[in-house]
C-alpha positions in Angstrom: 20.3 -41.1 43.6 20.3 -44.8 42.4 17.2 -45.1 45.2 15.2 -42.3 42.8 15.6 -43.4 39.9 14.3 -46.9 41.2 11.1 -45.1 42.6 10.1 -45.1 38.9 7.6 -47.6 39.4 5.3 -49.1 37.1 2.0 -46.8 38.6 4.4 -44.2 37.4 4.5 -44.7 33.9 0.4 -45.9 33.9 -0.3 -42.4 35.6 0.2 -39.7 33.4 -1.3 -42.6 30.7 -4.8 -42.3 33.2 -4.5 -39.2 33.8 -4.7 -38.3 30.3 -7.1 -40.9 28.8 -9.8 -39.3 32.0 -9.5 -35.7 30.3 -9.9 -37.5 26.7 -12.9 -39.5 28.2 -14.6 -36.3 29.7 -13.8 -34.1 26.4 -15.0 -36.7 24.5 -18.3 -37.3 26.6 -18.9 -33.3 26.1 -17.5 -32.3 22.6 -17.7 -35.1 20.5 -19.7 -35.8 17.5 -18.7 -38.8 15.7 -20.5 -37.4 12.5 -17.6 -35.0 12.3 -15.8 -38.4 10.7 -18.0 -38.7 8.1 -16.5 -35.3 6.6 -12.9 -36.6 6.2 -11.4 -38.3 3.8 -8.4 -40.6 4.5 -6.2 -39.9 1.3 -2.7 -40.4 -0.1 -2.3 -36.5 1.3 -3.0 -37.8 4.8 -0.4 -40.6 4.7 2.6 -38.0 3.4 1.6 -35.3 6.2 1.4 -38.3 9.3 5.1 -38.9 7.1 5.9 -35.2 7.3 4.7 -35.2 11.2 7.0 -38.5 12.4 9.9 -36.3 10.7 9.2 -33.7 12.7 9.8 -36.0 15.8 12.7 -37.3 14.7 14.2 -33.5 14.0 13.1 -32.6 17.4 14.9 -35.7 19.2 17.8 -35.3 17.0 18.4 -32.0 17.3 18.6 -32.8 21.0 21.0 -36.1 20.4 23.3 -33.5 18.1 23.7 -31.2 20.8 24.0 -32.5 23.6 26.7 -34.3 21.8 28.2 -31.6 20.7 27.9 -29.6 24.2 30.2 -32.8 25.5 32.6 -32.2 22.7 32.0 -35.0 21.7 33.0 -37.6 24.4 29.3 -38.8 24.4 29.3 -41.2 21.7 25.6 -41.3 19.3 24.4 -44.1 21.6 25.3 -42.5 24.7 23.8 -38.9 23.4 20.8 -40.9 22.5 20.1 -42.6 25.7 20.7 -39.9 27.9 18.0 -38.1 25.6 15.3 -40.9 25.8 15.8 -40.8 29.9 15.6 -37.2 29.6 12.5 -37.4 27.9 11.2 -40.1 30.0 11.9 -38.6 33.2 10.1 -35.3 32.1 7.3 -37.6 31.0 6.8 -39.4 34.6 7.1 -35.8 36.4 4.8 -32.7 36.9 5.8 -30.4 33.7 7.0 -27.9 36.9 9.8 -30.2 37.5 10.7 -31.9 34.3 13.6 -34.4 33.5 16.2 -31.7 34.3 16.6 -32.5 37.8 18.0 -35.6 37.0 19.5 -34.7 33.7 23.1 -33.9 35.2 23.3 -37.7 36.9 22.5 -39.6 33.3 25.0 -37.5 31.7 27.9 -37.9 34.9 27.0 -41.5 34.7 28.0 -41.7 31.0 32.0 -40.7 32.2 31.4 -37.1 32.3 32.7 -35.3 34.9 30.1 -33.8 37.7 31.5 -29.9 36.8 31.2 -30.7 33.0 27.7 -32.3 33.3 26.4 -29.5 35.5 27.7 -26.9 32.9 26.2 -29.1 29.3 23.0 -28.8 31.8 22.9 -25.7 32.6 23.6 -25.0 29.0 20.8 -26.6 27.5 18.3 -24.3 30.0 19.6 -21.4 28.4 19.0 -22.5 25.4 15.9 -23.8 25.6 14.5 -20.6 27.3 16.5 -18.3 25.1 14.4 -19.7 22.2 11.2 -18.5 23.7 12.5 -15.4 24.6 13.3 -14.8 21.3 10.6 -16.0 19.4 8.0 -15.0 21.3 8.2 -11.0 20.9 8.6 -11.8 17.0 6.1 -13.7 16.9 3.3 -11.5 19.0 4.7 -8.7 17.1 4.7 -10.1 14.1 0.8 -11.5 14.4 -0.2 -9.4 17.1 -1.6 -9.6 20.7 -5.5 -9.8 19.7 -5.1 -12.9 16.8 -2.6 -14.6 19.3 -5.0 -14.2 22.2 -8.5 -14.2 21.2 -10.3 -17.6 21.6 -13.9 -17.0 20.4 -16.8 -17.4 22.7 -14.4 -17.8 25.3 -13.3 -14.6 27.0 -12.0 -15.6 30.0 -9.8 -18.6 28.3 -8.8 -15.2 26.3 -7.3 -12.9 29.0 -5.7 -16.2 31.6 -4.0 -16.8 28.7 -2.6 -13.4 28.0 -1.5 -13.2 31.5 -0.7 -16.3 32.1 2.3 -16.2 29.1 3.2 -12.5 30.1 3.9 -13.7 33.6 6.0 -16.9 32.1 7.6 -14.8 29.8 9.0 -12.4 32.5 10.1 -15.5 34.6 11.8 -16.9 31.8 13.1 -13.7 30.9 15.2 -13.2 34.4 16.0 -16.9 34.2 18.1 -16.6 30.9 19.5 -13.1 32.3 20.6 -14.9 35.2 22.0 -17.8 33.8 23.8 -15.9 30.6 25.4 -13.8 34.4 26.4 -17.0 35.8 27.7 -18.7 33.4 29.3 -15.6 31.5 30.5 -13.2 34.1 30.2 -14.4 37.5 30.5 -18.3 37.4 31.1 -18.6 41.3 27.2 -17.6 41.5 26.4 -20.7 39.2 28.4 -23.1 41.2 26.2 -21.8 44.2 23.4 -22.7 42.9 24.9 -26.2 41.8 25.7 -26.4 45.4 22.6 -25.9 46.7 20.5 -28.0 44.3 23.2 -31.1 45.8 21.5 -29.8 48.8 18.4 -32.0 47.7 17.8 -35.5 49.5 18.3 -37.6 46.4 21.3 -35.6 45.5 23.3 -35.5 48.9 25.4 -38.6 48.4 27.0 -36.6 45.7 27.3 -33.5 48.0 30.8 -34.0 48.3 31.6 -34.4 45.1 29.5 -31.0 44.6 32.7 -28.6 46.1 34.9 -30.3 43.9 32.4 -29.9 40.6 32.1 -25.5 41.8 35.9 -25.1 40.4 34.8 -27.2 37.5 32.4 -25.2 36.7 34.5 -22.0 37.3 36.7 -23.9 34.7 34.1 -25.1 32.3 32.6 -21.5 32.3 35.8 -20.0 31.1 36.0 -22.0 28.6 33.1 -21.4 27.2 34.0 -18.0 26.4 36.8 -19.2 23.8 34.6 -21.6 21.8 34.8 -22.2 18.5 32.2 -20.2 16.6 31.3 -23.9 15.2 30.2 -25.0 18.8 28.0 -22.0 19.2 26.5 -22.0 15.9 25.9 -26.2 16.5 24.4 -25.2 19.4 21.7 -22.5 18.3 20.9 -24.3 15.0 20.1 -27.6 16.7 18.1 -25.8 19.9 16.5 -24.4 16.6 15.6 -27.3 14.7 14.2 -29.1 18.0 11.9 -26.7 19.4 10.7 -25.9 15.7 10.1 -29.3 14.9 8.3 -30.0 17.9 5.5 -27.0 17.1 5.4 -27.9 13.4 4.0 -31.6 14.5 0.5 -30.1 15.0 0.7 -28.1 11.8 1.3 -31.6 9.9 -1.4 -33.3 12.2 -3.7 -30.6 11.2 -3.0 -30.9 7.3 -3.6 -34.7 7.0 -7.1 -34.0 8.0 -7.6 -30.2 6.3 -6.4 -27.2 4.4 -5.2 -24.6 7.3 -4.0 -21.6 6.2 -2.9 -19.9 9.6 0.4 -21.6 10.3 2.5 -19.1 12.1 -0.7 -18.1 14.4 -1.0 -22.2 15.0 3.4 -22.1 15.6 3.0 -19.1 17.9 0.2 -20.7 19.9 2.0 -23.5 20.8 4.6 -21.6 22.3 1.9 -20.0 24.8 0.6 -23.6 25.6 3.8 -24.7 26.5 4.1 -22.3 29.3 0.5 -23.3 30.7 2.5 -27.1 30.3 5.1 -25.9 32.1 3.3 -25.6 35.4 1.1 -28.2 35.3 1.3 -30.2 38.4 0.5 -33.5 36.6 2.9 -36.0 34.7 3.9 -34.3 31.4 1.2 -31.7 31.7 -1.2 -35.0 31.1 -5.3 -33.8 31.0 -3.7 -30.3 31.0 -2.6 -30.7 27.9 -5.2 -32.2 26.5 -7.9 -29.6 26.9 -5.4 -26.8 26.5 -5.2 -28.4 22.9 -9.3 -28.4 22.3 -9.6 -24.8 23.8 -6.8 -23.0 22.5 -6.3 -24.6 19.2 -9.5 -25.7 18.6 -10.8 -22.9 16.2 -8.6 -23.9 14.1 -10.4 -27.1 13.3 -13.1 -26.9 11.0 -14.9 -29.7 11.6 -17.1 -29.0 14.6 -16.4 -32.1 17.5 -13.0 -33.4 15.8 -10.8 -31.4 18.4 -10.8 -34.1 20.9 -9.9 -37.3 18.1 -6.8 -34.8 17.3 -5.8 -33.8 20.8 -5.6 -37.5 21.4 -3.9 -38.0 18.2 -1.6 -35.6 18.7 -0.2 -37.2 22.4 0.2 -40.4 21.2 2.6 -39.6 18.7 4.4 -37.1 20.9 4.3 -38.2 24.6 2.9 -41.6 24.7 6.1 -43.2 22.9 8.6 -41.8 25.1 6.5 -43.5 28.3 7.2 -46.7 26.1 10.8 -46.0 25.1 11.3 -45.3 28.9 10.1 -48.5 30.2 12.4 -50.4 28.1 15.4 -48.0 28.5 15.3 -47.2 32.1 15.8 -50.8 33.7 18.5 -51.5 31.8 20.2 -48.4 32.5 19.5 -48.8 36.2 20.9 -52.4 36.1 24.0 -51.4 34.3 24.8 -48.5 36.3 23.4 -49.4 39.4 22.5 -52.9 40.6 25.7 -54.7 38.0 28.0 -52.1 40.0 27.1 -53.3 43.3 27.1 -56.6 42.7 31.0 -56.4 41.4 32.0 -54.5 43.9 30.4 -56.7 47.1 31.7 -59.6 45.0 
């Protein structure tokens, strides 16, 4: 595993950076109209909103921090909740969107003293969670706006029905994912340690293999238990899955406000959720240049000053991904000294 996480090269943080800047660079070299500046007006308004929009980043990465505390019962202390969150982050940041940080997730929680079975469960935890929320908002929110506002994207047809069919088919994979994972974990935990198994089965994982039987009756344990929690662990749980995922869609709505008056907010929220699937399978870096002109298509409309989408696409990634690529490159080497290269040297020593 140590070798992995070393593989995090420098090209690897600069990539997704590139990657991202090209789709800017060809958006702006076809959409742009640098008159559309001359129709904004940089006010006491914008400042509170680009306010209201950092504290929507710090709810979303605190709502993380809370529970993944709180999923350890607290034997992650804040600073050890708050690291493993930032090399979460960063890991999903340096990885196609496909992949994500989770792969990785259950080593920077183990390496924090919890046990393998434990940190295998709080992981497997925080995918339900994460995917139960857009099970469940997503129905009440197509519902609630309905399948033609959510959909449409005018003069663009065929951006209009890949989309429908491209969140109908995530939505029934995430569907049968939570189903399977609310089985395993809830009513036949020996599947889940199967799986756990089987993903130790990976190359960067199979030093661990071993330590894999032992974490399948941990798991078994770990399972059980969490059918007796507290109500206060569940409730913890939900609010702060809550609070992140909301936070994280609301960002755009408070971008969108320091600029102009929007008065779709919900349709703009329920969007979001859609893009994120489309993110989700990207095969770049963080869904970098995807991302981008998913953000000019789909939300675009929504921007009343004709050639302005690009500026806020841009805007809206380098207060949202950019920092973590920064946070990363300062985090992760010490993290991989202290855990990996200080360790070997005391023990040859």
């Amino acid at each position: 595993m140590s070798e992995e996480i070393r593989r995090v090269k420098s090209w690897k943080i600069f990539l997704p950076v590139l990657i991202g800047l090209v789709a800017i660079a060809y958006m702006f070299y076809k959409e742009f109209d640098p008159s559309a500046f001359d129709e904004i007006d940089f006010t006491w308004c914008s400042v509170f909103w680009f306010v209201m929009a950092i504290l929507c980043i710090v709810g979303r990465d605190m709502g993380y921090i809370i529970r993944i505390r709180g999923l350890s019962e607290n034997q992650l202390s804040w600073r050890q909740a708050f690291r493993v969150i930032m090399l979460w982050e960063f890991t999903s940041a340096v990885t196609p969107s496909s992949i994500g940080g989770t792969s990785v997730a259950l080593m920077y929680i183990h390496k924090e003293g919890i046990s393998i079975g434990k940190s295998s469960a709080m992981v497997m935890m925080t995918s339900l969670l994460d995917e139960l929320y857009f099970v469940i908002m997503f129905p009440v929110l197509v519902f609630s706006i309905g399948v033609p506002e959510l959909f449409d994207i005018e003069d663009s047809p065929g951006w209009s029905q890949g989309m429908f069919w491209l969140a109908a088919t995530g939505y029934i994979i995430k569907f049968v994912w939570v189903m399977a994972l609310i089985y395993g974990m809830f009513v036949n935990p020996k599947s889940l340690g199967k799986l756990i198994f089987a993903i130790f089965k990976l190359p960067f994982l199979k030093r661990w293999k071993r330590g894999a039987v032992k974490a399948l009756r941990e798991i078994e344990l770990s399972s059980t238990e969490l059918k007796f929690k507290k109500k206060s662990f569940w409730i913890n749980a939900f609010v702060t899955t809550f609070i992140s995922w909301t936070s994280r869609y609301w960002i755009v709505n408070c971008l969108f406000l320091a600029f102009f008056t929007i008065h779709d907010h919900f349709l703009i929220f329920a969007r979001q959720l859609v893009m994120w699937v489309a993110m989700l399978i990207s095969p770049t870096p963080g869904g970098s240049g995807i991302a981008e002109i998913m953000f000019s298509r789909y939300l675009g409309e929504f921007i009343p000053l004709v050639g302005f989408a690009v500026a806020l696409a841009l805007l809206w990634r380098l207060v949202t991904y950019y920092p973590y690529l920064v946070i990363g490159a300062f985090v992760v080497p010490k993290w991989i000294n202290d855990n990996f290269i200080s360790k070997n040297k005391t023990i040859h020593n």
